[in-house]
C-alpha angles and dihedrals in degrees: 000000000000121000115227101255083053086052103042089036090055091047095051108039079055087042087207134071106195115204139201148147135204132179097222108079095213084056103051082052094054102051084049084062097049097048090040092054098051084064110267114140098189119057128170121213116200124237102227117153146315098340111040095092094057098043089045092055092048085043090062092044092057089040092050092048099042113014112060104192107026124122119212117216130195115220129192099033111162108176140013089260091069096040098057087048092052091038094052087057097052105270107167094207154007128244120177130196078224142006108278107181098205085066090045090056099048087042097053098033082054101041087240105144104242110194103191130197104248122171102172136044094245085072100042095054085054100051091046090048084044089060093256103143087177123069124186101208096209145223077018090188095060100040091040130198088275082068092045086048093055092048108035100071084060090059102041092157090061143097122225135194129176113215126171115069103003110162119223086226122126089234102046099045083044094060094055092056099053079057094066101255109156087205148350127238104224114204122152099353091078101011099048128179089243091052099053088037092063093033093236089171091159101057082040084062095044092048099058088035090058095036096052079049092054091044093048099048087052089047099055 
C-alpha cells in the first residue's frame, strides 16, 4: 500500500487520475491494461454495486503481477465499512463523492491519501483541520476553474483536483490548470460507456495517451 506522499507524488507528476468503472470484471482489466500502458501510474476504480469489490481485488492482483509502479485507488467511498474492505485487497488510495470525517480519521491516522469531494469552503476548512493535504473539487463542471481561482488563494497548503465533467480538450484542461489545479480526475470524457461497451481498448490507450501529452506539455 502506497503512503500518501507516494499518492499525492504519483497524481501530480501525471497531472491527471483517470477513473472508471465497469461491471464485467475482464473489461475493467483490460482497461487497466490499456491506461496502464499509455503511461499513467495512478489509476481510480470506482466502487459501484454489487461487483466492485470483487473486480477491484482481481484488478490488484493483475496489477501486482504485470504493472510494476501503479498505484490502484478506490472512488466513491462513502463510510469506514467500505474503506477497510478496499484496503484489505490492496486499494492505494481513497477518493469520496464528499467529505466523510470518519474516513478522514482512519486515512490520515493511517497515512492512506484520502481525496474528498468538497464544494464550499465550509468543507474544505474541515477536511483540511481534519489532516486531509488533497481536495476533489467536485462536480468540477458546475463549480468551474473561475470558482477554483476565488478560493485557492485561502488554502494555499492544499491540493486540489477538479473531477466531474472535465473535458479532454486543450483548452479546458488549460484552463484548470491556470486555476491552480495540481491535477484533473477523467472519467467519461475519456473513458466513455460506448467505448468500454464495444471494448475499443485501443482508442481507450490512445485517449489517455493523447490526453497525459496534452497535460504535460501545459504543465512545462
Amino acid at each position: 500500500m502506497a503512503t500518501t506522499q507516494q499518492a499525492i507524488d504519483a497524481i501530480v507528476q501525471q497531472g491527471m487520475l483517470p477513473l472508471y468503472f465497469n461491471a464485467d470484471e475482464t473489461v475493467s482489466v483490460e482497461i487497466l491494461r490499456a491506461v496502464y500502458k499509455a503511461g499513467v501510474k495512478a489509476i481510480e476504480y470506482t466502487s459501484r454495486g454489487e461487483a466492485a469489490l470483487n473486480n477491484f481485488a482481481k484488478m490488484v492482483a493483475v496489477r501486482n503481477a504485470e504493472m510494476p509502479g501503479l498505484l490502484l485507488g478506490i472512488g466513491t467511498v462513502k463510510n469506514l465499512t467500505q474503506v477497510k474492505e478496499y484496503l484489505a485487497v490492496g486499494a492505494d488510495f481513497l477518493v469520496s463523492p464528499g467529505y466523510v470525517a470518519e474516513v478522514a480519521e482512519y486515512a490520515v491516522a493511517n497515512d492512506v491519501l484520502y481525496a474528498p469531494g468538497c464544494m464550499t469552503p465550509t468543507e474544505i476548512i474541515a477536511a483540511e483541520t481534519a489532516g486531509v493535504r488533497f481536495i476533489k473539487l467536485f462536480p468540477g463542471d458546475t463549480l468551474g476553474a473561475k470558482y477554483l481561482s476565488a478560493i485557492k488563494p485561502v488554502f494555499p497548503n492544499l491540493i486540489f483536483m477538479p473531477t466531474g465533467g472535465v473535458d479532454t480538450t486543450k483548452e479546458n484542461i488549460e484552463s484548470w490548470f491556470k486555476a491552480g489545479v495540481s491535477a484533473v480526475g477523467m472519467g467519461s470524457k475519456l473513458i466513455s460507456k460506448e467505448l468500454m461497451a464495444n471494448k475499443d481498448y485501443a482508442t481507450i490507450e490512445s485517449a489517455t495517451r493523447e490526453v497525459f501529452a496534452t497535460i504535460q506539455s501545459i504543465k512545462k
